[in-house]
Residue frames as a rotation matrix with the C-alpha (Angstrom) as fourth column:
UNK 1
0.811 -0.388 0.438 92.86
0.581 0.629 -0.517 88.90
-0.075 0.673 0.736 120.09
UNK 2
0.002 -0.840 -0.543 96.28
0.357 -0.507 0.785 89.95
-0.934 -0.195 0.299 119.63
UNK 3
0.144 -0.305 -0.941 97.46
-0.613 -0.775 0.157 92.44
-0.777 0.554 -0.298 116.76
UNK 4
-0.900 -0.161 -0.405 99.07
-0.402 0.666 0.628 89.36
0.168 0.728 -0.664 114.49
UNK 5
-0.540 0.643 0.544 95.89
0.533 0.761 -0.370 87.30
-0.651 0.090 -0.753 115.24
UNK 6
0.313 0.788 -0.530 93.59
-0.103 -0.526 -0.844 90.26
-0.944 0.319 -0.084 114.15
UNK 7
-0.064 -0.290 -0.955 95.94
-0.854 -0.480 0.202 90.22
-0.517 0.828 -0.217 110.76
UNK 8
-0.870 -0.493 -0.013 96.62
-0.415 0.717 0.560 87.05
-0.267 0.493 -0.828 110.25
UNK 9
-0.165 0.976 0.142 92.64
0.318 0.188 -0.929 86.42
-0.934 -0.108 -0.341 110.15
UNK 10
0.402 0.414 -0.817 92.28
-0.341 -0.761 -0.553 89.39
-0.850 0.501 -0.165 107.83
UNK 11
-0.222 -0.329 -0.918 94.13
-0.865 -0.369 0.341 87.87
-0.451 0.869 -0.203 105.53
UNK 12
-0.844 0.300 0.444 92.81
0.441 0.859 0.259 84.66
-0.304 0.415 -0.858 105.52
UNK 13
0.175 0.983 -0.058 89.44
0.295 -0.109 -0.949 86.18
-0.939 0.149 -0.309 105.20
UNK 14
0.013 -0.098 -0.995 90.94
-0.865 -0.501 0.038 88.43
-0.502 0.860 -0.092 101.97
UNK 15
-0.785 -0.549 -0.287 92.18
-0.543 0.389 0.744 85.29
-0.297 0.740 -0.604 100.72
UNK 16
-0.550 0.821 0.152 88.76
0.664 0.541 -0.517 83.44
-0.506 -0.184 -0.843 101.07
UNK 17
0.487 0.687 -0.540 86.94
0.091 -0.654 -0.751 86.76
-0.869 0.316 -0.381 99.23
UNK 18
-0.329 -0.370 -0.869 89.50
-0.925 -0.057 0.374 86.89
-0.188 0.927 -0.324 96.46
UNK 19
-0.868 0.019 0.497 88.94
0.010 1.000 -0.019 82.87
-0.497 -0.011 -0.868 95.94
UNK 20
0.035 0.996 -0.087 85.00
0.550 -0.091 -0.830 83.90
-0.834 -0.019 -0.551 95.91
UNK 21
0.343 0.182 -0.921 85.57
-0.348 -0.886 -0.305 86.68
-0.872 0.426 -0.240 93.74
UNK 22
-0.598 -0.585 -0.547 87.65
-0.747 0.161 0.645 84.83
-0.290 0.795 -0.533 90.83
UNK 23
-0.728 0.526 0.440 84.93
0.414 0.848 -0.330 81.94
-0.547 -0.059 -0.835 90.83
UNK 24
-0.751 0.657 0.060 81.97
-0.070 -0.170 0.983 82.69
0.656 0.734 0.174 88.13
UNK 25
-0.893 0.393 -0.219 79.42
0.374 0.377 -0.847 83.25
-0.251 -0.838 -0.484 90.92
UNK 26
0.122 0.949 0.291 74.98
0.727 -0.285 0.625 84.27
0.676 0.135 -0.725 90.70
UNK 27
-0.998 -0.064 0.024 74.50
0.022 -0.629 -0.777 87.50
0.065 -0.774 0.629 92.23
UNK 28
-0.104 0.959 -0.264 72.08
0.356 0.284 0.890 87.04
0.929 -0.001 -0.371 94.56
UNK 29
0.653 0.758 -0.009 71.01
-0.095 0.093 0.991 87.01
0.752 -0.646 0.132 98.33
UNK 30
0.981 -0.186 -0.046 73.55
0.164 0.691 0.704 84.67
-0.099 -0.699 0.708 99.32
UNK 31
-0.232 -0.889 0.395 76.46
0.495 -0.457 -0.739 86.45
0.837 0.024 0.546 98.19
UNK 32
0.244 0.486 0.839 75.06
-0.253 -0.804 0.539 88.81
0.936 -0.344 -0.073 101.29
UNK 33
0.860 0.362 -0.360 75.25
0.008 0.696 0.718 86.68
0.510 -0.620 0.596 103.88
UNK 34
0.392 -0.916 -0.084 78.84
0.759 0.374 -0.533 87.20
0.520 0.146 0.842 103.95
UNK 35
-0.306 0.104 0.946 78.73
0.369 -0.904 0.218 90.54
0.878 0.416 0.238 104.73
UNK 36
0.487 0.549 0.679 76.69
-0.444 -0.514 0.734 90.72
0.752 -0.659 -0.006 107.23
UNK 37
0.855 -0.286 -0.432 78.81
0.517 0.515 0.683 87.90
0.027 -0.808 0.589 109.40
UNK 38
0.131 -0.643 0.755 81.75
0.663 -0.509 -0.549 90.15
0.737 0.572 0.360 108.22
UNK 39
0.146 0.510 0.848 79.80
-0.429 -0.740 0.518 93.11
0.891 -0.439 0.111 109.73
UNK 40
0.837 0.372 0.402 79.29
-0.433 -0.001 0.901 91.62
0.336 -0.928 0.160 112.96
UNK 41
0.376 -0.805 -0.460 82.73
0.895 0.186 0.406 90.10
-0.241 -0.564 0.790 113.82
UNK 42
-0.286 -0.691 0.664 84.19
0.729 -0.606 -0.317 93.32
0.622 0.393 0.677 112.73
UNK 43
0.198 0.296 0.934 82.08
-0.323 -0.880 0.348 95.48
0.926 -0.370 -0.079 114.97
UNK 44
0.933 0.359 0.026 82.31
-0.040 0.033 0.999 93.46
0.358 -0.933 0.045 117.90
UNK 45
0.470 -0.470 -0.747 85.83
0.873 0.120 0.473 93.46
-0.132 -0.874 0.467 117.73
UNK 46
-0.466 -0.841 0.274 86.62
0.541 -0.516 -0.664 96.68
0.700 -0.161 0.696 116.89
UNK 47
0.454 0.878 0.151 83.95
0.248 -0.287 0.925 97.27
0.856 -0.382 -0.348 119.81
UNK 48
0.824 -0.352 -0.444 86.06
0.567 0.506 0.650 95.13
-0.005 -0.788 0.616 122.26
UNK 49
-0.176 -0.982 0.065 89.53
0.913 -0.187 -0.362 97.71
0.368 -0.004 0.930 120.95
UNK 50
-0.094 0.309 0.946 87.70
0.113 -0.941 0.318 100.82
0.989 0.136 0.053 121.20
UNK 51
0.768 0.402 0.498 86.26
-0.467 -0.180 0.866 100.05
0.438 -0.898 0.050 125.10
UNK 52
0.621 -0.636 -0.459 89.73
0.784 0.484 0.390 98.19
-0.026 -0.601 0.799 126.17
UNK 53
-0.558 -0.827 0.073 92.19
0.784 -0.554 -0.281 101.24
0.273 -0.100 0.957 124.93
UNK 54
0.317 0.725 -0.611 89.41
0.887 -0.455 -0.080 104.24
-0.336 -0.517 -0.787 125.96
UNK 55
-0.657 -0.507 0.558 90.02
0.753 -0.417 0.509 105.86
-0.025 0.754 0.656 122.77
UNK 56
-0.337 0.279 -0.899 89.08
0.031 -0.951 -0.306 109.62
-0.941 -0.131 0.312 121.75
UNK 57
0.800 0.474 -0.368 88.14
-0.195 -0.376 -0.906 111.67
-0.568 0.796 -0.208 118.97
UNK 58
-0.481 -0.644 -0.595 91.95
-0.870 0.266 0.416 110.87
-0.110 0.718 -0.688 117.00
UNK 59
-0.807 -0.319 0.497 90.83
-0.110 0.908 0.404 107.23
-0.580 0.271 -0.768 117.02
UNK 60
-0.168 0.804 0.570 87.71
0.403 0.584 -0.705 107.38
-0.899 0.111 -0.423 116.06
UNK 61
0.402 -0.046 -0.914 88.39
-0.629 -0.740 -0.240 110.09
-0.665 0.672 -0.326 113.23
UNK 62
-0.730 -0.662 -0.170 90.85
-0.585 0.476 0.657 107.61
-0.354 0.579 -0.734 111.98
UNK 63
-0.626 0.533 0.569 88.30
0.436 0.845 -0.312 104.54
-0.647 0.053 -0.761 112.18
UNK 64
0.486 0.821 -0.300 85.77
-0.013 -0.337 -0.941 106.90
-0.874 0.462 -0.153 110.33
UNK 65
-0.044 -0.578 -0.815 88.78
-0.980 -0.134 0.149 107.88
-0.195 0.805 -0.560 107.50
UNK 66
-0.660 -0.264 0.703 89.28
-0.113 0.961 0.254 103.83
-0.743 0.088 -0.664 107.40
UNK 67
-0.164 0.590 0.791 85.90
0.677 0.650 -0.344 103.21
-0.717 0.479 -0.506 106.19
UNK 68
0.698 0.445 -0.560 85.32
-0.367 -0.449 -0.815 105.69
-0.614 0.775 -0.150 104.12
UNK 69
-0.208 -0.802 -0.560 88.72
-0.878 -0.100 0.469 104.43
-0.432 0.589 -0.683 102.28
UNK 70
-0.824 0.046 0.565 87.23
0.016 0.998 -0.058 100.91
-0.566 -0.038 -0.823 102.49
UNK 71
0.165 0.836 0.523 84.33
0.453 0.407 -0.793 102.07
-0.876 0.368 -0.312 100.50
UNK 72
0.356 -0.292 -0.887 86.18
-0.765 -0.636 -0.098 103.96
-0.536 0.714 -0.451 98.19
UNK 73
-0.681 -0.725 0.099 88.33
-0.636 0.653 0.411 100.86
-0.363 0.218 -0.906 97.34
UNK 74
-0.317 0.560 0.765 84.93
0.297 0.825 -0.481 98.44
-0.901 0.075 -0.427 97.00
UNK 75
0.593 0.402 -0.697 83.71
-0.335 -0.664 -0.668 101.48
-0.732 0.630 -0.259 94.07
UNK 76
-0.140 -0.688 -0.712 87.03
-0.899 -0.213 0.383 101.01
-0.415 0.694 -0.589 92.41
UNK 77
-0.651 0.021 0.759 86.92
-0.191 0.963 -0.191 97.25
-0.734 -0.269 -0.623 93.21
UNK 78
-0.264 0.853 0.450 83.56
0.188 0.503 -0.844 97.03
-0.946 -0.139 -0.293 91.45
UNK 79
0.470 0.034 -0.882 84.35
-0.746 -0.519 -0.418 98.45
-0.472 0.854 -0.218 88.33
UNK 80
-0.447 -0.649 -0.615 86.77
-0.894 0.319 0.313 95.79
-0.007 0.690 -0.723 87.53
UNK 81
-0.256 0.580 0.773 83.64
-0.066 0.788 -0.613 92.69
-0.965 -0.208 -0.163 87.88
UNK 82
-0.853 0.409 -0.325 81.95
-0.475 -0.346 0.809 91.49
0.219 0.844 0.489 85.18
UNK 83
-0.464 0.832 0.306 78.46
-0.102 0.293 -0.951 90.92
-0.880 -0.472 -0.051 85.28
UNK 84
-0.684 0.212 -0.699 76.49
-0.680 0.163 0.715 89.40
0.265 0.964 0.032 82.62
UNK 85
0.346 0.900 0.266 72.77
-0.883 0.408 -0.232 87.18
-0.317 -0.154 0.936 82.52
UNK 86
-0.878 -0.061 -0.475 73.15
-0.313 0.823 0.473 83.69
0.362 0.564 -0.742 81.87
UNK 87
-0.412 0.848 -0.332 69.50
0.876 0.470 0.111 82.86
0.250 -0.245 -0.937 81.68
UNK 88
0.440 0.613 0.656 67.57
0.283 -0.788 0.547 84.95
0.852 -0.055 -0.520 83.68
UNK 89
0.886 -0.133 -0.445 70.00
0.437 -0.084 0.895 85.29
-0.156 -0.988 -0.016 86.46
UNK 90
0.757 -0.652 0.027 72.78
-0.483 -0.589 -0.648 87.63
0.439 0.477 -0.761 86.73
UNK 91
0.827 -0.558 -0.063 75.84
0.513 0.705 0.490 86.60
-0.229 -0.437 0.870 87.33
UNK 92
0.904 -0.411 0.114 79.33
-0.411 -0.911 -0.030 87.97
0.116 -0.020 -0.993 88.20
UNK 93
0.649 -0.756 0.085 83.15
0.754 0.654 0.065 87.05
-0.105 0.022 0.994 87.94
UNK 94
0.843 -0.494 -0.211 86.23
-0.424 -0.853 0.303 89.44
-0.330 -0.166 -0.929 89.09
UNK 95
0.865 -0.501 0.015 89.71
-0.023 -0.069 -0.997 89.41
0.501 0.863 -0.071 87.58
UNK 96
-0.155 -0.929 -0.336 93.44
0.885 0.020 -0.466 89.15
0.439 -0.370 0.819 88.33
UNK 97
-0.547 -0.175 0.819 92.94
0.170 -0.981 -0.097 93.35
0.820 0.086 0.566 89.11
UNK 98
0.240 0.932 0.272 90.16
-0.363 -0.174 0.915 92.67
0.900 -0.318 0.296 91.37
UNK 99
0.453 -0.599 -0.660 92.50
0.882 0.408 0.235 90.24
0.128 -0.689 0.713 93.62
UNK 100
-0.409 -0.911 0.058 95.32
0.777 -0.381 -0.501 92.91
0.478 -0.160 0.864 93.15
UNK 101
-0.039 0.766 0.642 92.54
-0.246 -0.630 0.737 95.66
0.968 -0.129 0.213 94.49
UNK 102
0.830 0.326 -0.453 91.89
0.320 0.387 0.865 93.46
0.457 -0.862 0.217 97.24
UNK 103
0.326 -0.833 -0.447 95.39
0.945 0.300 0.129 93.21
0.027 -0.465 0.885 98.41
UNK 104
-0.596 -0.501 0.628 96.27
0.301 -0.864 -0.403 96.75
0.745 -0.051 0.666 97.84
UNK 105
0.105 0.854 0.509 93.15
0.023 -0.514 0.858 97.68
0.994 -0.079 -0.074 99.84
UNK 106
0.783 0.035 -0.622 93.98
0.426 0.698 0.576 95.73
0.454 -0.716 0.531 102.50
UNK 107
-0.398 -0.889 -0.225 97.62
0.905 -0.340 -0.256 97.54
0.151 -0.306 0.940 102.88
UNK 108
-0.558 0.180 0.810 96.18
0.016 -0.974 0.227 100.92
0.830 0.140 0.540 102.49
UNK 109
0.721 0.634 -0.280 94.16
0.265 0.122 0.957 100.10
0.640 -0.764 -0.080 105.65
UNK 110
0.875 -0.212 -0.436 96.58
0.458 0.064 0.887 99.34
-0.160 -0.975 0.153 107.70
UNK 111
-0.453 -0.602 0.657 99.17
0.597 -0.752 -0.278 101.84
0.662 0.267 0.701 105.83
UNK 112
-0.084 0.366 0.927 96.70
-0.415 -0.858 0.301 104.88
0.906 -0.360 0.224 107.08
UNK 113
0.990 0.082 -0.118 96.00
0.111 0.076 0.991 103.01
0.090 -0.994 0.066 110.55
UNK 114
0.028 -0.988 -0.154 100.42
1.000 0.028 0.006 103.67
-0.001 -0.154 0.988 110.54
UNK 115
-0.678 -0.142 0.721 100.12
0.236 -0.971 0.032 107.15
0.696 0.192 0.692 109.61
UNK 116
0.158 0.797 0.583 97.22
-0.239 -0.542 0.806 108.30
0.958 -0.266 0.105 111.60
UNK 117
0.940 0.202 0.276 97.85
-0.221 -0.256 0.941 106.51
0.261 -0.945 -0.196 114.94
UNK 118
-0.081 -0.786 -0.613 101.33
0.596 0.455 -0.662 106.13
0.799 -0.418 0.432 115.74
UNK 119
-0.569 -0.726 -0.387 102.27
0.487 0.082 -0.870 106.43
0.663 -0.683 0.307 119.30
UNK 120
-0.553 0.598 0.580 98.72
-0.411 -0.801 0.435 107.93
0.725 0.002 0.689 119.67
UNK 121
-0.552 0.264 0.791 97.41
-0.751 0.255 -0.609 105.25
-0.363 -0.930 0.057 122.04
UNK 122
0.602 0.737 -0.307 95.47
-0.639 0.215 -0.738 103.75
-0.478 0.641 0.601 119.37
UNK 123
-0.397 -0.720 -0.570 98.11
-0.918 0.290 0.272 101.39
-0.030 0.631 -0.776 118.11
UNK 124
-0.898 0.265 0.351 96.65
0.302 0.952 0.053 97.99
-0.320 0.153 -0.935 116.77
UNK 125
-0.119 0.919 -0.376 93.54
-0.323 -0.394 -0.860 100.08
-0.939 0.020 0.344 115.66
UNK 126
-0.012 0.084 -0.996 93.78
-1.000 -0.013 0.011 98.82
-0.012 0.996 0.084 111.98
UNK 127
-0.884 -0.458 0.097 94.88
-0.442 0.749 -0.494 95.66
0.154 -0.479 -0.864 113.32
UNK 128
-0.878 0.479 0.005 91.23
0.053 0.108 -0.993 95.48
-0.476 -0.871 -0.120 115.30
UNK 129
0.207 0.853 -0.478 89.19
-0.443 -0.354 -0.824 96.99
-0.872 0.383 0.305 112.56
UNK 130
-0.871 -0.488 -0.063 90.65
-0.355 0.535 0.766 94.50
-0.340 0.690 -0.639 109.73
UNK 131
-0.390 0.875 0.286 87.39
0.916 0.337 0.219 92.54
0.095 0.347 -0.933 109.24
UNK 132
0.179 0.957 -0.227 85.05
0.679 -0.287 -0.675 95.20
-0.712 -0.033 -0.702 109.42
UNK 133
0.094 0.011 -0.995 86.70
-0.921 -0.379 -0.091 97.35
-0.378 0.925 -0.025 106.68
UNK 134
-0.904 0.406 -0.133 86.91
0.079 0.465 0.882 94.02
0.420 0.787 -0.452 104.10
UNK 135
-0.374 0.925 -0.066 83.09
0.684 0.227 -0.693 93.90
-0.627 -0.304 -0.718 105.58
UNK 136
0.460 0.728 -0.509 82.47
0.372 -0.678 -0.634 97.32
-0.806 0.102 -0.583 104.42
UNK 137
-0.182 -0.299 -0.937 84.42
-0.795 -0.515 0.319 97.46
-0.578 0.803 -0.144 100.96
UNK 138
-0.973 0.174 0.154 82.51
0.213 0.933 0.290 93.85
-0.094 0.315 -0.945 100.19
UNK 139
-0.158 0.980 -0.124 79.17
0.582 -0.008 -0.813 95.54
-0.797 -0.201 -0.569 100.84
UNK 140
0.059 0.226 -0.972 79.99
-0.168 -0.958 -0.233 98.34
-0.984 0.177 -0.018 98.74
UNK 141
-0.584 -0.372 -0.721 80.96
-0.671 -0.279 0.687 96.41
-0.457 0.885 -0.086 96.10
UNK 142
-0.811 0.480 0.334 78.56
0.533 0.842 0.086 94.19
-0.239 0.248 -0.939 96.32
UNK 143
0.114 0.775 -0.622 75.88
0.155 -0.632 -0.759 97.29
-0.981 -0.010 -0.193 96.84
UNK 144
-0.386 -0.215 -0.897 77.59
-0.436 -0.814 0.383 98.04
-0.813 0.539 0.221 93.11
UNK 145
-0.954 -0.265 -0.139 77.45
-0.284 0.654 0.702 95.09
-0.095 0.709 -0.699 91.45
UNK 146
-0.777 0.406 0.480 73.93
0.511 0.853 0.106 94.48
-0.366 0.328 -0.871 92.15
UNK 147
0.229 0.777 -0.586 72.77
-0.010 -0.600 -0.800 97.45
-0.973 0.189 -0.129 90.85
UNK 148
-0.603 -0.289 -0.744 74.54
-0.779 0.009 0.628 96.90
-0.174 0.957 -0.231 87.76
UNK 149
-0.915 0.233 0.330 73.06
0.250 0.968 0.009 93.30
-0.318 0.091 -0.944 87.92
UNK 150
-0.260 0.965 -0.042 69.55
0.546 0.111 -0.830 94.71
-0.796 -0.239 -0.556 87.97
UNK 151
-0.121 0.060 -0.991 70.19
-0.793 -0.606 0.060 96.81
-0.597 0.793 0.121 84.95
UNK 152
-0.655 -0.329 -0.680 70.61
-0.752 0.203 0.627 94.18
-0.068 0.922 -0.380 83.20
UNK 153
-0.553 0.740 0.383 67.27
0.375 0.632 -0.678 92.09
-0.744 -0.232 -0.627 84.22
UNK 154
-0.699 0.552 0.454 64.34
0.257 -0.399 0.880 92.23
0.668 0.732 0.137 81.57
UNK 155
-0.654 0.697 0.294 61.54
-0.689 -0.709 0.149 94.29
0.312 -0.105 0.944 81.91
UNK 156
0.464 0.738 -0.490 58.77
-0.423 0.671 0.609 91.69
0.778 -0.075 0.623 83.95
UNK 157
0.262 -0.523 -0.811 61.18
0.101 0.851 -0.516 90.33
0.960 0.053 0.276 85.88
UNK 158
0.952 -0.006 -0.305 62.10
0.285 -0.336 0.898 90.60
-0.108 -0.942 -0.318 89.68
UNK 159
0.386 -0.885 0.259 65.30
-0.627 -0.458 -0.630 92.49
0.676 0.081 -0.732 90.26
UNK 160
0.364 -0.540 -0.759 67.74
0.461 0.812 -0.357 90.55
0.809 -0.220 0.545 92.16
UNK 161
0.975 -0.183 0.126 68.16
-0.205 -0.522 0.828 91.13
-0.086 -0.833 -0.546 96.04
């Protein structure tokens, strides 16, 4: 895929997770599911950039910095949810801030994939690795939210996967 495809994706996908995210939604299972297809386009292509440009230790340092920023951002991300029981199921709903999160997150990616690889051989590396960081700052905030979720289960009850 070219550089604008890889983005223009990413941002449909953001816009499709912010949609999700502003929507009163059950945290469950199937909020997962997302994730994990996420996960797997995101590895295979930032498989397919990594083994076409026969990148080094700068690129892959960078890719490592990426995600770790992408899971910083889901942490922050996940603070601004609410989560709350209706019934016995939990259930979650993010905010204007949570969108604006998203979208900053999203620049800060490919801000630091500017700083870190210009002219380094690695150009389009943020580009390539677009879905698999929203993959991994969706897991993390999901990973947050459903521990908060399970706090808030009674005592007898299964915890929500």
């Amino acid at each position: 895929m070219s550089v604008a495809a890889d983005i223009v994706l990413g941002i449909v996908i953001l816009g499709l997770l912010i949609y999700r995210q502003l929507s009163s939604r059950p945290v469950n299972a199937t909020g997962l599911r997302i994730v994990v297809i996420l996960a797997v386009i995101g590895v295979i292509q930032a498989y397919q950039f990594l083994d076409k440009h026969h990148s080094g230790a700068v690129t892959y340092a960078a890719l490592a910095g990426s995600l770790v920023l992408a899971a910083v951002a889901g942490a922050l991300r996940a603070a601004t949810v609410r989560v709350w029981l209706q019934g016995d199921q939990p259930w979650s709903k993010g905010n204007w801030l949570t969108a604006v999160l998203w979208v900053a997150a999203l620049a800060a990616h490919l801000g630091y994939d500017a700083l870190v690889t210009p002219g380094r051989g690695s150009s389009g590396l943020g580009a390539a690795t677009v879905i698999l960081y929203l993959a991994v700052s969706l897991g993390i905030q999901r990973a947050i939210t459903q521990v908060r979720a399970n706090r808030l289960q009674p005592a007898g009850h299964g915890a929500a996967v």
